[in-house]
C-alpha positions, 0 to 999 in steps of 0.5 A: 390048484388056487391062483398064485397071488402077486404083490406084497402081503397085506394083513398079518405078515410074518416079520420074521426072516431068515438066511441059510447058507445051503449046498447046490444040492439042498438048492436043486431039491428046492427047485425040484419040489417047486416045479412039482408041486407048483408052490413058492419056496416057503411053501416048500420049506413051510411043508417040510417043517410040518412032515418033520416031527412025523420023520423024527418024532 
């Protein structure tokens, strides 16, 4: 497993952000997939973005 990094991004951030209103439910899932696979929430929301189109594709 890499080593977390801390800090400010430096280079070629993305300059994109966005905002969900989410269920405490959604929020929880997060949180469960954080602590298990050891990732940041853009991680896991990033991994689920690319597993979509093979679920609806």
């Amino acid at each position: 497993m890499t080593e977390k990094k801390l800090g400010r991004p430096r280079g070629s951030a993305n300059p994109y952000r966005e905002r969900f209103c989410l269920s405490q439910e959604d929020i929880n899932k997060i949180h469960a997939c954080m602590d298990a696979e050891g990732i940041s929430k853009t991680d896991v929301i990033l991994k689920g973005i690319e597993c979509s189109p093979r679920m609806w594709g």
